[in-house]
N, C-alpha and C positions, 0 to 999 in steps of 0.2 A: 658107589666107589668110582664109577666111569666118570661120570657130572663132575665128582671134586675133584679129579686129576685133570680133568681137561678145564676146569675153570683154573686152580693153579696153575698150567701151562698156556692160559690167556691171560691172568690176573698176576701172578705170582714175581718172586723175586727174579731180579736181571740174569741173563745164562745167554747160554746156545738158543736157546725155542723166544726167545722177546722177540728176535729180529725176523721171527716167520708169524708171527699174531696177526689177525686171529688165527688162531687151529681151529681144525670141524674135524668130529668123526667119521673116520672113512668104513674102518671094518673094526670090530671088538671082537676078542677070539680068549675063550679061557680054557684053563689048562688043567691036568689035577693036579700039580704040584708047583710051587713057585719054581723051583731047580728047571721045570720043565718051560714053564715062562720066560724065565730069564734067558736061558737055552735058544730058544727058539727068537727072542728080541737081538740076542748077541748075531745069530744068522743074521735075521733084518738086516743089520750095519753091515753086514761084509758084501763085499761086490754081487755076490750070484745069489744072497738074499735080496736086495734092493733090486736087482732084475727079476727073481719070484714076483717081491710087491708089485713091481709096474704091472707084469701082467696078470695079476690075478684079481691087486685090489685099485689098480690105475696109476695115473703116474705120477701125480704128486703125492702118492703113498707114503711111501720114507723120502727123506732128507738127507742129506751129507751128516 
């Protein structure tokens, strides 16, 4: 499941993510519930998530 998202997000239709291709796997983390994933993705995007990513998983972790 890891492989085919990030090939769709190298491969895949025009968006937000063409304009940073290639992508590379930085950290993979699962969860037990999607509510819980999604949860936790929506931090990522907010200011003091993207500061987590920097320091935990580096700094081109997350994106704008």
């Amino acid at each position: 499941m890891i492989d085919a998202r990030l090939a769709w997000h190298n491969n895949g239709p025009s968006g937000y993510s063409t304009q940073y291709r290639p992508w590379s796997l930085v950290v993979a983390l699962q969860f037990p519930t999607e509510q819980e994933a999604v949860r936790f993705e929506r931090y990522l995007k907010s200011g003091s998530g993207r500061a987590f990513a920097k320091r935990h998983f580096g700094a081109g972790a997350v994106s704008a």
